[in-house]
C-alpha positions, 0 to 999 in steps of 0.5 A: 100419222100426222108428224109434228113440226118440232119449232113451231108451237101455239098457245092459247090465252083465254081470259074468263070474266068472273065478276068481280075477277078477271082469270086466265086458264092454265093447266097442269104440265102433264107428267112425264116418267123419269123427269126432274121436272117439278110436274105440277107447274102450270102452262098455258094450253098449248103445244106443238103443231103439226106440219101440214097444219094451219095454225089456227086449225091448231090452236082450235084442236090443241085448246079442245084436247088440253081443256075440253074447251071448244066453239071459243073465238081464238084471235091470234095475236102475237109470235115469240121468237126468243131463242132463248125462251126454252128456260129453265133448263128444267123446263127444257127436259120436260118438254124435250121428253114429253115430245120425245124430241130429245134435241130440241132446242128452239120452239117458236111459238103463236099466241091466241088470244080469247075472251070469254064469260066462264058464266057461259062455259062449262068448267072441266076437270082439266081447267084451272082459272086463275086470277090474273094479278095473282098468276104463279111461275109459269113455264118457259116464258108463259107469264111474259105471253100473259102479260103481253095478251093482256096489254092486247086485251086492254088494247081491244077494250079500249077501242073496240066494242069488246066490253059490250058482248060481256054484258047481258042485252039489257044492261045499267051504266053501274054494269059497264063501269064494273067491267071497264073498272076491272078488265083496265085495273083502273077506276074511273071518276064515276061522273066522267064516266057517265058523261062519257058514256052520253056521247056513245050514241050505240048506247040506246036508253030505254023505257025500262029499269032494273027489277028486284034490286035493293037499290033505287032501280037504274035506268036500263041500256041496250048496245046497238051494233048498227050504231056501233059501226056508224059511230067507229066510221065517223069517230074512229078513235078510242071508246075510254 
């Protein structure tokens, strides 16, 4: 029988892109009998580990069972430590009898970081996609997780080629702008934009355009992961 370790917990932050919205997954706290706690307050998937367990083995196993969500790249990214971030005292009763741990007092917690197209994954009865300007009260210090995952992801989206693996293989400038625009919740001026996107040699034009669209078909692009990794060794700097 596996015994759980009763400081030490992993949560998940699993973004979903869902044009034009970027969501987070919450689930519901699950019941506990003879609790005050308001039950359908949600939480990030998430749990505590066992003892001889790796944490990422953990965050792998604890997302699958919560969400039914599985095969999804998890990054760790953070540790929360707050000895104080069991709270609300009824948060604090809930999870002391959900684990039956009835002296517990201090979790600390490793947070995972994914993203996602929900596009590509199939939605459960268990999962709830929420978008993220518009999160309700979570649990223990889960808003706070959030918004340092997000800080993260912007970190990533900024630096890295993280935007490209949203997009289809054949893809429009209009695209990446849409996705920068939403993923940084911020706007870009469109002509700066396109200037910007003239220097990123891993962006290969090609001989072709959109099809069946009602607008002046746009030149399609395609993203070269080769150039990709010659041009981060050259520049080393910051994609916007």
């Amino acid at each position: 029988m596996n015994k759980i370790n009763p400081h030490i917990s992993v949560d998940c932050v699993v973004f979903g892109y869902d044009y034009p919205q970027l969501k987070v997954l919450l689930i519901e706290r699950e019941k506990v009998d003879s609790s005050n706690s308001v039950t359908h307050k949600l939480k990030l998937p998430g749990s505590l580990i066992f003892e001889r367990e790796d944490f990422d083995i953990s965050a792998k196993r604890i997302l699958f069972e919560l969400t039914g969500l599985q095969n999804i790249f998890l990054k760790q990214f953070d540790v929360f430590s707050d000895p104080g971030r069991l709270q609300p005292p009824e948060d604090l009763e809930w999870a002391r009898k959900y684990n039956h741990i009835f002296d517990l007092d201090r979790v600390v917690t490793i947070a995972y970081f994914a993203l996602i197209q929900l596009k590509d994954v199939n939605r459960t009865p268990q999962t709830i996609w929420y978008p993220v300007n518009k999160l309700p009260e979570l649990i223990f210090d889960h808003n706070k997780i959030v918004n340092r995952a997000l800080k993260f992801l912007r970190g990533e989206m900024r630096s890295k080629s993280l935007c490209f693996e949203l997009l289809p293989k054949k893809f429009t400038i209009r695209q990446v702008y849409e996705i920068y625009r939403i993923m940084l919740d911020i706007s870009f001026d469109k002509n700066n934009f396109r200037r910007k996107l003239s220097t990123l040699t891993f962006l290969v034009p090609l001989n072709e355009r959109e099809k069946n669209v009602s607008h002046k078909p746009a030149r399609l692009y395609r993203f070269d992961i080769k150039l990709y990794g010659k041009y981060k060794k050259e520049k080393n700097e910051f994609i916007f």
